[in-house]
N, CA and C atoms as a LAMMPS dump frame, in Angstrom:
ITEM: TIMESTEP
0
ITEM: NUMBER OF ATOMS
444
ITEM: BOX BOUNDS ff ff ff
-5.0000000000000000e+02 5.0000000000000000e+02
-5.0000000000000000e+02 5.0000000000000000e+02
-5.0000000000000000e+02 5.0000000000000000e+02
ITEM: ATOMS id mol type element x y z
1 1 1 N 0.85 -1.156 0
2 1 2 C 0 0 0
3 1 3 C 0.903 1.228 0
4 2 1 N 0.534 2.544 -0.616
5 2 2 C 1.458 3.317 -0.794
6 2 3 C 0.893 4.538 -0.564
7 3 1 N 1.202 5.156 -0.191
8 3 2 C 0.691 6.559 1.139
9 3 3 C 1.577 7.52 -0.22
10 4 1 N 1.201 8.521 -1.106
11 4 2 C 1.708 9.217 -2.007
12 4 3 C 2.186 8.374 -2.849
13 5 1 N 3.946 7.969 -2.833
14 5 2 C 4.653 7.546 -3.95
15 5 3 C 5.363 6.987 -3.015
16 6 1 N 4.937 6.595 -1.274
17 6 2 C 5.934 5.919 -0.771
18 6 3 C 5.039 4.513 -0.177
19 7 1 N 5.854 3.542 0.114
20 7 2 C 5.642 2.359 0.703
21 7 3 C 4.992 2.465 2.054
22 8 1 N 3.708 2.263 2.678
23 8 2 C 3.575 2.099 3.574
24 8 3 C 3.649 0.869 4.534
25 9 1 N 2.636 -0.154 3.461
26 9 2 C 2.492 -1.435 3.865
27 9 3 C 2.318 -2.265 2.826
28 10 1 N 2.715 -3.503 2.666
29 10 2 C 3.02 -4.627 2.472
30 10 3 C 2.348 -5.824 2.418
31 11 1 N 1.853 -6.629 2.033
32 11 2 C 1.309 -8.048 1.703
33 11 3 C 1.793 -9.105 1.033
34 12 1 N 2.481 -10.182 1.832
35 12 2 C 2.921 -11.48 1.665
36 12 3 C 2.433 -12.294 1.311
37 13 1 N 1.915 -13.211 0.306
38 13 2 C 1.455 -14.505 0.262
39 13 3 C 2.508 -15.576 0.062
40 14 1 N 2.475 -16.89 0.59
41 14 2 C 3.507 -18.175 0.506
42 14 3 C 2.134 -19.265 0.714
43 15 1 N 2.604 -19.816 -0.212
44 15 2 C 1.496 -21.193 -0.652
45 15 3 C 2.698 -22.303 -1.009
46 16 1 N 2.246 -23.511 -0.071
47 16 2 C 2.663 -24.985 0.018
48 16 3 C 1.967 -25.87 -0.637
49 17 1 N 2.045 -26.907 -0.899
50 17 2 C 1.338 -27.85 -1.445
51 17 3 C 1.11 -28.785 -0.363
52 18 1 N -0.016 -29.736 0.097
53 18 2 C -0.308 -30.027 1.196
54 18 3 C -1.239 -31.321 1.017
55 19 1 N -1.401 -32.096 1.89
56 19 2 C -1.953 -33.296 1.495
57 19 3 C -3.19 -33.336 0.337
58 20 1 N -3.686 -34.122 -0.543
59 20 2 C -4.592 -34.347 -0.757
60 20 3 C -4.774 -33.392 -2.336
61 21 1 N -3.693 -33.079 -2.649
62 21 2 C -3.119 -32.03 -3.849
63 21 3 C -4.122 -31.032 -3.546
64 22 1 N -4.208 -30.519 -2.335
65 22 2 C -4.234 -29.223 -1.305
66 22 3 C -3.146 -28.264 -1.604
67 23 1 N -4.019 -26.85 -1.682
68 23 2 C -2.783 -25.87 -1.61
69 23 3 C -3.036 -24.743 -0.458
70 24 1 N -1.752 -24.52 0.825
71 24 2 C -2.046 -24.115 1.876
72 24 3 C -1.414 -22.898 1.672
73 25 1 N -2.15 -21.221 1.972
74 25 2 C -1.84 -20.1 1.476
75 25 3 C -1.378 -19.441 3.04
76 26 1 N -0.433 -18.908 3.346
77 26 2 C -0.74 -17.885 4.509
78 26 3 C 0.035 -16.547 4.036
79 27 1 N -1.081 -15.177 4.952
80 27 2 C -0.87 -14.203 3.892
81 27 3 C -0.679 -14.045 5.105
82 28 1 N 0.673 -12.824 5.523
83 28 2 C 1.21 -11.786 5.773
84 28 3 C 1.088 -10.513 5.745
85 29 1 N 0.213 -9.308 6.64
86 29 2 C 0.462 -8.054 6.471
87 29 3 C 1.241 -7.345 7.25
88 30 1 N 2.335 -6.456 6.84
89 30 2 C 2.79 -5.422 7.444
90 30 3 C 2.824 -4.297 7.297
91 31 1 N 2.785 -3.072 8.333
92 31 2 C 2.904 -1.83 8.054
93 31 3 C 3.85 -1.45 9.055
94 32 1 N 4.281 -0.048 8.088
95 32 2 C 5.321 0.887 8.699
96 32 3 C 4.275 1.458 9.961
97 33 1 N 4.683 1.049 11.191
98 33 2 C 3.683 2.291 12.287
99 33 3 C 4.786 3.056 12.822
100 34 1 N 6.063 2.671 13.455
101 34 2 C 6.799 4.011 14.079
102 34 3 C 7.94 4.114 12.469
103 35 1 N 8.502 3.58 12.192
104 35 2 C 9.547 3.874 11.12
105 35 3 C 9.369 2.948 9.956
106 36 1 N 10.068 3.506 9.263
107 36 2 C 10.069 2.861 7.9
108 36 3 C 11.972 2.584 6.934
109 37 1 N 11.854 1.346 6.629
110 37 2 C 13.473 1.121 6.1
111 37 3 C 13.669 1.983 5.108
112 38 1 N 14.912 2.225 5.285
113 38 2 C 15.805 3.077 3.733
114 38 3 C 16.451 2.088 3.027
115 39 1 N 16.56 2.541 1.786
116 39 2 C 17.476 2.095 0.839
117 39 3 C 16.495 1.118 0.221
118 40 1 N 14.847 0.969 0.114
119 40 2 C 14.413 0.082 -0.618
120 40 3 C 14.096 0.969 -2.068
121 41 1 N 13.726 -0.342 -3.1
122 41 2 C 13.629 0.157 -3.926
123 41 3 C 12.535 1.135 -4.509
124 42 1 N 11.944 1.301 -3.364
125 42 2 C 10.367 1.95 -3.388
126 42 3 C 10.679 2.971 -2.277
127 43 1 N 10.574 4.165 -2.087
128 43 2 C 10.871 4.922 -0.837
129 43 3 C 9.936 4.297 -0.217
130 44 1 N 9.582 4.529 1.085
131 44 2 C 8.53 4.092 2.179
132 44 3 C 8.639 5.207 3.416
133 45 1 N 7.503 5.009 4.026
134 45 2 C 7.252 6.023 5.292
135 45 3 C 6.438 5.602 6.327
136 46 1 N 5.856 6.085 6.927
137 46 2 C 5.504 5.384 8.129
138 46 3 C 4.213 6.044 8.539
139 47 1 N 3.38 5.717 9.366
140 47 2 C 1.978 6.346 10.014
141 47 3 C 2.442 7.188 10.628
142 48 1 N 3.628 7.512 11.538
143 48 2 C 3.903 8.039 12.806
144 48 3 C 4.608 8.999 11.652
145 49 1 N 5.132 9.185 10.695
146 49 2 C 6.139 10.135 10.063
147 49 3 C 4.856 10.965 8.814
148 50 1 N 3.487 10.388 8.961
149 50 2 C 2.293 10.731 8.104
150 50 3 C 1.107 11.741 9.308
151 51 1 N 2.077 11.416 10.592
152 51 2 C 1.17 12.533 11.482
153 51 3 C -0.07 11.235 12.308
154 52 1 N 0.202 10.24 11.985
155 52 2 C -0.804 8.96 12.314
156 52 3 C -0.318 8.584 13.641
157 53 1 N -0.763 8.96 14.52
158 53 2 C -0.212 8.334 15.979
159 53 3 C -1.462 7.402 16.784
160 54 1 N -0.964 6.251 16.257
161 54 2 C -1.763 4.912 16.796
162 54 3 C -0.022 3.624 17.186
163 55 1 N -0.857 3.233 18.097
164 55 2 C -0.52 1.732 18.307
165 55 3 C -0.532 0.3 17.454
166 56 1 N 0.389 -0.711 17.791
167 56 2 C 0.158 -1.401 16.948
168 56 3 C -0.626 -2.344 17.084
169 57 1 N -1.519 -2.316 18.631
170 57 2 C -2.17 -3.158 18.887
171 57 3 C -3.896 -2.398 18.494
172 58 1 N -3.276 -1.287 18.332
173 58 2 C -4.878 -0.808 17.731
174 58 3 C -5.622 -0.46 16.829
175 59 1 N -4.231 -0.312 15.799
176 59 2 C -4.248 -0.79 14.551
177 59 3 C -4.731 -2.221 13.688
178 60 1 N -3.814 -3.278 14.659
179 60 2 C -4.603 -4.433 14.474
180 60 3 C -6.127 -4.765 14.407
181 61 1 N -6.12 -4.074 15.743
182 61 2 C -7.829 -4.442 16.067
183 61 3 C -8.915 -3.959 14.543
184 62 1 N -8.353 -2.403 14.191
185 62 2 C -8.977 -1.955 13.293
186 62 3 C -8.497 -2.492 11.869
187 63 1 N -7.983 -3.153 11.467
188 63 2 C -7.15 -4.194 10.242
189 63 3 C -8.354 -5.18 10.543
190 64 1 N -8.517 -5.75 11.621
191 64 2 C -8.928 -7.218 12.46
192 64 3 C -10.51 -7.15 11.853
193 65 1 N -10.677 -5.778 12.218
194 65 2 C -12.51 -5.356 12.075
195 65 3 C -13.016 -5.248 10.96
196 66 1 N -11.801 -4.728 9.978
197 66 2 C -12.212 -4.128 8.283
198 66 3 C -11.983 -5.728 7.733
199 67 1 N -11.024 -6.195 8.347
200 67 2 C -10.975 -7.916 7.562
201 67 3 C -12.418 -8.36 7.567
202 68 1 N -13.039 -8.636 8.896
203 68 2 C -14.347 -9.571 8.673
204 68 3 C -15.372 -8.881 7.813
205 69 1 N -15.077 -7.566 7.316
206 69 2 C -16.063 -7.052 6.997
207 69 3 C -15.91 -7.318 5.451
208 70 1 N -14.569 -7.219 5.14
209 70 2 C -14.253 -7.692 3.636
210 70 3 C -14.373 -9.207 3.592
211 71 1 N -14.164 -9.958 4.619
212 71 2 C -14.52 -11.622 4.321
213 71 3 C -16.522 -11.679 4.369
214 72 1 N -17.311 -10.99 4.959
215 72 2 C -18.603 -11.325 4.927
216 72 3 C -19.054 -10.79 3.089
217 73 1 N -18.111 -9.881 2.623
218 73 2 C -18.574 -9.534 1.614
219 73 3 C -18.12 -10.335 0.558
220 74 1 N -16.608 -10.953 0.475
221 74 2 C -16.65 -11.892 -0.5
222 74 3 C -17.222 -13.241 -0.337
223 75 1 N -17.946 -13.353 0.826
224 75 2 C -18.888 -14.485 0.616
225 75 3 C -18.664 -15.755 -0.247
226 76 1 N -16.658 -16.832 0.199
227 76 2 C -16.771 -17.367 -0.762
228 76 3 C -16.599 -17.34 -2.185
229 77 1 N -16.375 -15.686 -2.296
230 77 2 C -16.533 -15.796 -3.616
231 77 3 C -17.308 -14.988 -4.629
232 78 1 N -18.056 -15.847 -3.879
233 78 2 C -19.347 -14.956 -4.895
234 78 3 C -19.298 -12.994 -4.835
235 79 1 N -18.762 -12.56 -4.103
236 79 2 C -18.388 -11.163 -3.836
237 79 3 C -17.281 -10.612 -4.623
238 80 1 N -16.754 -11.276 -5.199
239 80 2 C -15.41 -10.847 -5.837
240 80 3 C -15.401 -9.744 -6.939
241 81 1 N -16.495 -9.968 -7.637
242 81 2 C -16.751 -8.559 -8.047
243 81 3 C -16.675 -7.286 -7.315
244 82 1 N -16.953 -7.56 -6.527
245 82 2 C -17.52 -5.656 -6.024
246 82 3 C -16.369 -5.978 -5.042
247 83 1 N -15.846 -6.747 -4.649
248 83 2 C -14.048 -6.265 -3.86
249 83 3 C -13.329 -5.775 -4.997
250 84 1 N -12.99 -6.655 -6.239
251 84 2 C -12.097 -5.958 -7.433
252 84 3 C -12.846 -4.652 -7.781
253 85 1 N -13.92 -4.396 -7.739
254 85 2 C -14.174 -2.824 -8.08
255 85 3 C -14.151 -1.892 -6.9
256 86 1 N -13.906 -2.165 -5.648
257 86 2 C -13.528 -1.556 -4.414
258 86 3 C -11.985 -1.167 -4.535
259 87 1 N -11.758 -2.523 -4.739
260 87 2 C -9.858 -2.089 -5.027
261 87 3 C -9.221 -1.491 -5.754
262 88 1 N -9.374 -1.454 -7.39
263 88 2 C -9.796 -1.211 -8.09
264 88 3 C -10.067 0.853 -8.108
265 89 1 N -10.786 1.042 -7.488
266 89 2 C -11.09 2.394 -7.093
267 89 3 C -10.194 3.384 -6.221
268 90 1 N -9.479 2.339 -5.512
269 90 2 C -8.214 2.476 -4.501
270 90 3 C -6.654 2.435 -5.323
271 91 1 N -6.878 1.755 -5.891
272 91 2 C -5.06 0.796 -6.55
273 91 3 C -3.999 2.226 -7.072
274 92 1 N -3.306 2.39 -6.561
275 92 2 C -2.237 2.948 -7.076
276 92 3 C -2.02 2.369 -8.379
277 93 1 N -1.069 3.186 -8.957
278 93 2 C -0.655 3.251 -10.214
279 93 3 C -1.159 2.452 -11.445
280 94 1 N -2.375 2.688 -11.024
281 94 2 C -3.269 2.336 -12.893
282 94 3 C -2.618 3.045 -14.025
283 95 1 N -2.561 2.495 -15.053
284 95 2 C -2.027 3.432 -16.04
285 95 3 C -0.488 3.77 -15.735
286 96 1 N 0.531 3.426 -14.896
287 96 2 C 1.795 3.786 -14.682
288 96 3 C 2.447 2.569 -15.516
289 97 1 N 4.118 2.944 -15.491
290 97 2 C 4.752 1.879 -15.213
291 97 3 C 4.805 0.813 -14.439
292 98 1 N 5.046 -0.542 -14.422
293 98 2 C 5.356 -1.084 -13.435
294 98 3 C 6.06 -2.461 -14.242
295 99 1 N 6.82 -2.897 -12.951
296 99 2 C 7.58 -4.165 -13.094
297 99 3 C 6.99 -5.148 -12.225
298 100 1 N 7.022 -6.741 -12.354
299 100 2 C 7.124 -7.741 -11.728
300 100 3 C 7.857 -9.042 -11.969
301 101 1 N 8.509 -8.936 -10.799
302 101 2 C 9.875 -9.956 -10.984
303 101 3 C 9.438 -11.247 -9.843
304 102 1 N 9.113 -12.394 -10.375
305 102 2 C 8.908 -13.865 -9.873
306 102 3 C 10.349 -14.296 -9.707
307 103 1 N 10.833 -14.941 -8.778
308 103 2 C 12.019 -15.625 -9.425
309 103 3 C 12.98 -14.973 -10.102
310 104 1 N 13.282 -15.865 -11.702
311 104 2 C 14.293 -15.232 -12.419
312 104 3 C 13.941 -14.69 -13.596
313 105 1 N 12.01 -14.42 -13.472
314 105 2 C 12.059 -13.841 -14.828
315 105 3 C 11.123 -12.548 -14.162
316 106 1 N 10.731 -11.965 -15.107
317 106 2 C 10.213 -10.3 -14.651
318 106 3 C 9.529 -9.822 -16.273
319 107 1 N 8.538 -8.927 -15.904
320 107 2 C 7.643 -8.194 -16.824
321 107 3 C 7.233 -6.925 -16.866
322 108 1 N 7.709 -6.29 -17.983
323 108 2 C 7.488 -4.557 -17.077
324 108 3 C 6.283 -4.273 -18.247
325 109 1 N 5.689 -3.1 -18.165
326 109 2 C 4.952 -2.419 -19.078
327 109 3 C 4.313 -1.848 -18.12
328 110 1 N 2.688 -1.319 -18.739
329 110 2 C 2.041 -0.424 -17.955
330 110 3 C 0.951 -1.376 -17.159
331 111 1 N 0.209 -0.826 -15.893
332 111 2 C -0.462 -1.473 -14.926
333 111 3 C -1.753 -1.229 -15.499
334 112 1 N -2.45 -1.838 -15.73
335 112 2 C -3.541 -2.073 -16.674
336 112 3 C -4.593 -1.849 -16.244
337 113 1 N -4.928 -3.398 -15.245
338 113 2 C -5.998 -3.534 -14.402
339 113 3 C -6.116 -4.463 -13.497
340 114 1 N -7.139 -5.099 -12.721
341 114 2 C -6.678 -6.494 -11.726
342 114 3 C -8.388 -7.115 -12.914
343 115 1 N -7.881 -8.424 -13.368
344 115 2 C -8.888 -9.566 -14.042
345 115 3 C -10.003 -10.318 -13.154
346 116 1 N -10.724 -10.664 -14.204
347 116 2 C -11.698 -10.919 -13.011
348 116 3 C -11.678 -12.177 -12.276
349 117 1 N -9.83 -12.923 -12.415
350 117 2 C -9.661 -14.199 -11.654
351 117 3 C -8.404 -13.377 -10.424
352 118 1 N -8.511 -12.382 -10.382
353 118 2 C -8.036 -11.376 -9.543
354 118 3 C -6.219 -11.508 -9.911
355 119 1 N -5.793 -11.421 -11.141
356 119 2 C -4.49 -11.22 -11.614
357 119 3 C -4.255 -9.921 -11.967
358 120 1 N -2.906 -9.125 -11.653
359 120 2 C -2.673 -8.239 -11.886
360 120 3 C -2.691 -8.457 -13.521
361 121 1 N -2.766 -7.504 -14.65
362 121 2 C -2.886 -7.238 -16.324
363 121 3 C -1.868 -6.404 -16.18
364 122 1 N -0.438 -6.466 -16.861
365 122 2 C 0.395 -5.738 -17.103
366 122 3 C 0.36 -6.225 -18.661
367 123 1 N 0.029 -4.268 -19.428
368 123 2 C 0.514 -4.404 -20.847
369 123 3 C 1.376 -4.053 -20.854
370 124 1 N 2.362 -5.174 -22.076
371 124 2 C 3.667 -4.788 -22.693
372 124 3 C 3.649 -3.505 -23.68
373 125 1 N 5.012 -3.211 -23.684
374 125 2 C 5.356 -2.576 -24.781
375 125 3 C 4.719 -2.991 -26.195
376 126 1 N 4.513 -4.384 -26.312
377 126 2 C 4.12 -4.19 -28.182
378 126 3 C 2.662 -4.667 -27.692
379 127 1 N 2.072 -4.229 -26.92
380 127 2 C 0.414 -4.27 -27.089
381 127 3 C -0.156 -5.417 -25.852
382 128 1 N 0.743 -6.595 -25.886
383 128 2 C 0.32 -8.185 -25.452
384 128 3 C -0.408 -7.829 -23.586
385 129 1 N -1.126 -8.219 -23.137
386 129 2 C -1.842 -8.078 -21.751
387 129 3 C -0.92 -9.434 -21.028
388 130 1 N -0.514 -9.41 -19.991
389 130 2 C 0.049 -10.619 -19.645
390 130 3 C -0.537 -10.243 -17.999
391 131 1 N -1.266 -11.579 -17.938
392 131 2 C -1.696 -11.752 -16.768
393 131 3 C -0.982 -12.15 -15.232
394 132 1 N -0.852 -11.718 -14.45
395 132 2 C 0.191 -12.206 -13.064
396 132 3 C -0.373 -12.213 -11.642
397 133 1 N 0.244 -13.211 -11.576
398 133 2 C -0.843 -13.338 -10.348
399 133 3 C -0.005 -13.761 -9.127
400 134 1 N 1.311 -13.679 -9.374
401 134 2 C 2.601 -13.718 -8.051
402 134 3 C 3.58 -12.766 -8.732
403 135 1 N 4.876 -11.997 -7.523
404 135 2 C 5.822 -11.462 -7.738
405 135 3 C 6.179 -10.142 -6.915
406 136 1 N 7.15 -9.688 -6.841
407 136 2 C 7.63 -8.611 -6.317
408 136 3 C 6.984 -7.594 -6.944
409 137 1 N 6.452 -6.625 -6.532
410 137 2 C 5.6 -5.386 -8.094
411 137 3 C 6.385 -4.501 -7.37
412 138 1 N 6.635 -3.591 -8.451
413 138 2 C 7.174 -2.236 -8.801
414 138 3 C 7.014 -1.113 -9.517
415 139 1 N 6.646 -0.092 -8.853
416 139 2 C 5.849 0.912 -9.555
417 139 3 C 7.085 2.128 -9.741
418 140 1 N 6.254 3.159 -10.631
419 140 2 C 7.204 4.115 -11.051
420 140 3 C 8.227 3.936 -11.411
421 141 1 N 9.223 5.172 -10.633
422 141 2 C 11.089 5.236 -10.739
423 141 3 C 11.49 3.921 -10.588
424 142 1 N 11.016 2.676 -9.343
425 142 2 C 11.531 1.776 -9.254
426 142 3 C 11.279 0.884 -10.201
427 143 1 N 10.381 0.545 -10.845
428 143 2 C 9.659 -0.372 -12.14
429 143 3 C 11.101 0.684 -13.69
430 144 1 N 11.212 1.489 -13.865
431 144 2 C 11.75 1.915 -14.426
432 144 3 C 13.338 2.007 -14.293
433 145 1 N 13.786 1.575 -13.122
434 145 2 C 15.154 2.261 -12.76
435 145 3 C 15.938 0.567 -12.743
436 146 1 N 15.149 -0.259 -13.566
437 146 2 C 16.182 -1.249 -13.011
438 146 3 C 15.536 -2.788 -12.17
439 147 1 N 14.839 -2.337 -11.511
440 147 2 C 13.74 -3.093 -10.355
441 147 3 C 13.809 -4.597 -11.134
442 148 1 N 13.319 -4.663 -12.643
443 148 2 C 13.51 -5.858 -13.343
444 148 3 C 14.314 -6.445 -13.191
């Protein structure tokens, strides 16, 4: 998540493969609340350096509260529409540059849109839509400067 053009917070996903050709996902959120690291490839900043003076336990709670409210609405599923057009309405850099680097390969062009199997759409340079749905993303200066 990005507070102007800087990094605030963060979202992890890591998926295992698990009995029964089961696939086990656990997602990760973090945010900057008192400081934020230098030298990434994305500047970043913090709540407390945005004038935001909360806790991190009360922050949670309010993360904790907006979660069930976004899980009663995707219902399974069937909600996924109107979260991608919630997000969607929110998303930084539509229409920008951006990069995403999996591994050892990477895709830059412009940030398109999120599909309706919820993949990021990065168009290339010669027109092609390439759908992604894991990777490091990189917007702006950093999608441009190399980030690939």
């Amino acid at each position: 998540m990005l507070a102007g053009q800087k990094k605030l917070a963060g979202i992890l996903l890591e998926a295992e493969a698990v009995a029964d050709d089961r696939l086990a996902v656990v997602v990760g959120i973090g945010t900057n609340v008192v400081a934020a690291p230098e030298g990434t490839p994305t500047p970043a900043t913090s709540l407390a350096a945005l004038g935001v003076n909360i806790g991190a336990e009360e922050l949670f709670a309010e993360l904790s509260d907006s979660w069930a409210g976004f899980r009663k609405l995707w219902d399974n599923g069937r909600g996924f529409g109107e979260i991608r057009r919630l997000w969607l309405e929110r998303a930084a850099g539509l229409g920008q540059p951006v990069s995403i680097r999996s591994g050892t390969s990477s895709v830059a062009g412009t940030f398109d849109t999120i599909d309706d199997t919820g993949c990021l759409i990065v168009r290339t340079s010669d027109g092609k839509r390439v759908p992604i749905s894991a990777g490091d993303v990189y917007f702006g200066s950093a999608a441009s400067a190399g980030a690939v």
